[in-house]
N, C-alpha and C positions, 0 to 999 in steps of 0.2 A: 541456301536460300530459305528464307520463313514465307508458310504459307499459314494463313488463318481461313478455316472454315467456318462461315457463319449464316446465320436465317433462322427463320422463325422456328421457336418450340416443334418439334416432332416435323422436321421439314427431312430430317434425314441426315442434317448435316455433321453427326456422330459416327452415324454409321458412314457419310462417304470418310471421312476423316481418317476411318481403323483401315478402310478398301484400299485409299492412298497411301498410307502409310504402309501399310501391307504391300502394297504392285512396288513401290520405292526399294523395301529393303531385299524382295525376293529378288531384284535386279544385282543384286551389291551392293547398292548407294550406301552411306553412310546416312542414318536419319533414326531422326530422337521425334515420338509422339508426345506431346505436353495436352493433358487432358484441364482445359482451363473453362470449365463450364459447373455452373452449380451442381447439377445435376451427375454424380463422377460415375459417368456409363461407358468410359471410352476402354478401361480396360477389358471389361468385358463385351465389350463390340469387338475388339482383339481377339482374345481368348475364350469364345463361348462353351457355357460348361464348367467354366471356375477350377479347372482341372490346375491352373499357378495361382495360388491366392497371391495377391499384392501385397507384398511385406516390406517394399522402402518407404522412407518417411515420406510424408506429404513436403513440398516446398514450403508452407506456410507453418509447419510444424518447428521450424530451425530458421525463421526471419532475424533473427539476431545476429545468429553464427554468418549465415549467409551475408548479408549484410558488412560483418566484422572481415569476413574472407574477398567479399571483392572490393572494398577499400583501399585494400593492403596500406601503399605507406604513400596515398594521396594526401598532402598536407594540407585541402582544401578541406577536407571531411575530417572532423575531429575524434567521430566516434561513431558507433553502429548510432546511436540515438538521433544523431547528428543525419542519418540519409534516411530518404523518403524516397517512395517508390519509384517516383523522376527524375532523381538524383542520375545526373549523366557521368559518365567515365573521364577521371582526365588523368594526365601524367600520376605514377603511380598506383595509377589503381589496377589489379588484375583481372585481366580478359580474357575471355575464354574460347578453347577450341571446340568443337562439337566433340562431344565422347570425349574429350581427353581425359588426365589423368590429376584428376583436379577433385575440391573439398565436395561442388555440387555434383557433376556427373556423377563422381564415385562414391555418394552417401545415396544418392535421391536416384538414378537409373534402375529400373530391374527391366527384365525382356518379359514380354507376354508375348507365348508364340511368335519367338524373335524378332519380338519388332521393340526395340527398349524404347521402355517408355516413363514420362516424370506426371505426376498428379500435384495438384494445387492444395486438393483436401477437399473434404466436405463442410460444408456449410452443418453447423450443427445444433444442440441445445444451448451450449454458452454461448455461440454469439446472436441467439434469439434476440432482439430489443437493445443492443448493445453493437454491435457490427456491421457492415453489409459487407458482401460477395467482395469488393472490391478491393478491400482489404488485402484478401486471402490473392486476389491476379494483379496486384502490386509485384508480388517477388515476380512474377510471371516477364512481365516489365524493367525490372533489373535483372534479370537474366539476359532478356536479350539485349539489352544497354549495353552490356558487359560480352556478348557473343561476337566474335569473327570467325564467320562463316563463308565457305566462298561456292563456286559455281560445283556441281556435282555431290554437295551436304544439305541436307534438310533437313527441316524443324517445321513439326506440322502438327498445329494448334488447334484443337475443337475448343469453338469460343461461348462466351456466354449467348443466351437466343435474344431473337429479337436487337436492338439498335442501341443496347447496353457497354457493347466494347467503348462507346463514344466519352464514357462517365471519364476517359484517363485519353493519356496520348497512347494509352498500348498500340490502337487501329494504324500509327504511325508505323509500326515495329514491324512491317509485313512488306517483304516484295510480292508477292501476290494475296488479294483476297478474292476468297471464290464463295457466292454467298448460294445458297442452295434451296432453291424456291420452289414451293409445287404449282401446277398451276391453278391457281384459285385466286382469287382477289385479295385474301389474306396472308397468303404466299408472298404477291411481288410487294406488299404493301411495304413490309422490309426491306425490299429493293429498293424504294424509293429514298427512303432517311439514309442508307450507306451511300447510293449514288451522288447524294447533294454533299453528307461531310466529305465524303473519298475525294471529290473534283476541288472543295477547297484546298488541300493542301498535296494535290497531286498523285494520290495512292492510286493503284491500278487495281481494279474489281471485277471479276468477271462473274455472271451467274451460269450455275449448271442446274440446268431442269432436271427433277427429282420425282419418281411415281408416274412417269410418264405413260399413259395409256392407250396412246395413239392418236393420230391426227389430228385431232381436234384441241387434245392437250396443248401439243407441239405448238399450235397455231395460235392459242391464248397466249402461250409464254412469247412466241415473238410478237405481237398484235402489243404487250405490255412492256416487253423489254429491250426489244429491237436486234440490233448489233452487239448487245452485251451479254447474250445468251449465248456462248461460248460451245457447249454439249450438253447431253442430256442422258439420266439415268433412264432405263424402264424398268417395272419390277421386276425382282430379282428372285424366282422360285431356290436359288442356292443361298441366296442371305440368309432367307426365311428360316431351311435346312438347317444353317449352322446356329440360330439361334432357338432352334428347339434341340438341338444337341448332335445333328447331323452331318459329318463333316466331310461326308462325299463328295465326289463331283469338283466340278470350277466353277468359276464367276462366267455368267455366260458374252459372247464374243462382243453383244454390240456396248456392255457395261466396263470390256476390258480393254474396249477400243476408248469408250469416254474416260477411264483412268489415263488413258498413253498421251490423249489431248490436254488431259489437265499438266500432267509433267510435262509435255513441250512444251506447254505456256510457260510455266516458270521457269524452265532453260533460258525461255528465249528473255526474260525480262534482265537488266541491266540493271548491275548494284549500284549506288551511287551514295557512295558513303559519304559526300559531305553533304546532301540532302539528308541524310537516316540522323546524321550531330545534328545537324541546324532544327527539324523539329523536336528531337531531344532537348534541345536549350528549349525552342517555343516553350513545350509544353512544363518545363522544369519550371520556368520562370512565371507563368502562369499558375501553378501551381504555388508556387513560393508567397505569391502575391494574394492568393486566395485565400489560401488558411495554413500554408506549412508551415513560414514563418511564426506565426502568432503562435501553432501547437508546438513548436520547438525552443521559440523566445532566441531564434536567431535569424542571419541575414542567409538564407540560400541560396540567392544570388550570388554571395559570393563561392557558391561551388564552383560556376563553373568556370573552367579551366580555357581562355581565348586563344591560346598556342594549340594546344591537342586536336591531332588529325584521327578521326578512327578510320580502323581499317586492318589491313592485313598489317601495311608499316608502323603502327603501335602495338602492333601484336610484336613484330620483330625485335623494337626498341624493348619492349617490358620484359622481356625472356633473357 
């Protein structure tokens, strides 16, 4: 199951991202952290202290290779040059298991404090005046294009802040989004732009109240958000702890109770993989029409593949 955590700049939504991923993997589950935010704070929201410096490559560092490896031997796609960040999966092309034993998990995973995790990269001096951000959560995009994933596996994405995931079909790529709002009027104001795109094309969103200081908080956030306010964080004197280098202690009861609510959410959500293809094509073909065509000097449209089911039985057939 793919979760993306999102909201406004400093809403927290970094730090609940490392907490979930963290409550996830001390269970057993199987789950890969994908730090997909300008700003790359998610490893060390993981591993406070830097005691595992991050030494796999960025995703965006190997967009060619990656690109060349999950095409394999799709005859629609002629060349790495040839797919663009939309570029949907069809016969041929290779998909992928969560952790398996494949070109990306096993270049781009390393574990921080057990929890493995994949970075996009930082946004840096070269592509000053030359690049944006989006670029770099393209592959972010064809990864999960290319992912089959099933009930009891997670992927959990700290995204960029503010109502930015929208610039691509990435916001598509998520069985849940929890967007993480404090309560302040600049808080939900991001609530507002995910809830109007999320409902056009049926994504399920829920908000988790963040910085929660009691009553009065709580009452703002449902006063603005209603039914969609899922649970709520309150501060957390142990987060504090482990990011001045303190690693005593636990998360305390009522923040380990709003982790256990956010995972039965996503349990309880239902994959539906011929919805996850069908806005793949939307947004491929929109994208085709806008500018990929003209920057490629080809038809992308004819990517995509009208026979290919994804899912687990395309997984089956391409092994």
């Amino acid at each position: 199951m793919r979760v993306a955590f999102v909201g406004k700049g400093g809403s927290g939504k970094t730090t609940l991202a490392a907490l979930f991923s963290r409550h996830l993997a001390r269970s057993g589950a199987p789950v890969v952290a994908v730090d997909g935010d300008i700003n790359q704070h998610l490893a060390e929201a993981l591993g406070p202290g830097g005691e595992e410096p991050f030494r796999a490559p960025p995703l965006s560092s190997r967009v060619g290779a990656i690109k060349d490896f999950l095409r394999g031997s799709n005859p629609r796609i002629a060349s790495a040059e040839a797919m663009v960040k939309t570029t949907p999966p069809g016969r041929g092309s290779r998909l992928l298991r969560l952790l398996g034993d494949d070109e990306v998990h096993g270049r781009h995973v390393q574990e921080v404090d057990g929890i493995p995790l994949m970075v996009t990269g930082a946004f840096d001096e070269s592509d000053l005046g030359v690049a944006c951000y989006h670029s770099k959560l393209g592959v972010v995009e064809l990864y999960l294009n290319h992912l089959v994933d099933g009930p009891g596996e997670y992927v959990v994405v700290d995204m960029t802040a503010g109502a930015d995931a929208f610039a691509s079909g990435l916001f598509t790529r998520f069985d849940m989004t929890f967007l993480v709002a404090e309560p302040t009027r600049k808080g939900v104001s991001v609530y507002r732009q995910y809830r109007d795109h999320a409902a056009e094309f049926g994504v399920p969103i829920a908000v988790v109240g963040n910085k929660v200081c009691g009553e009065d908080d709580l009452l703002f956030l449902k006063e603005h958000v209603g039914d969609d306010l899922l649970t709520h964080c309150v501060h957390s004197p142990w987060v504090r702890a482990r990011e001045q280098g303190r690693t005593h202690g636990g998360l305390e009861p009522h923040n380990t109770h709003a982790l256990r609510v956010l995972r039965e959410t996503v349990d309880a959500c239902a994959k539906d993989w011929d919805a996850f293809q069908r806005h793949a094509v939307t947004f491929h073909l929109r994208n085709a029409a806008a500018w990929a065509d003209r920057a490629t000097g080809l038809d992308l449209g004819a990517q995509v593949d009208p026979d290919f089911r994804h899912g687990p039985t395309a997984l089956a057939a391409a092994v």
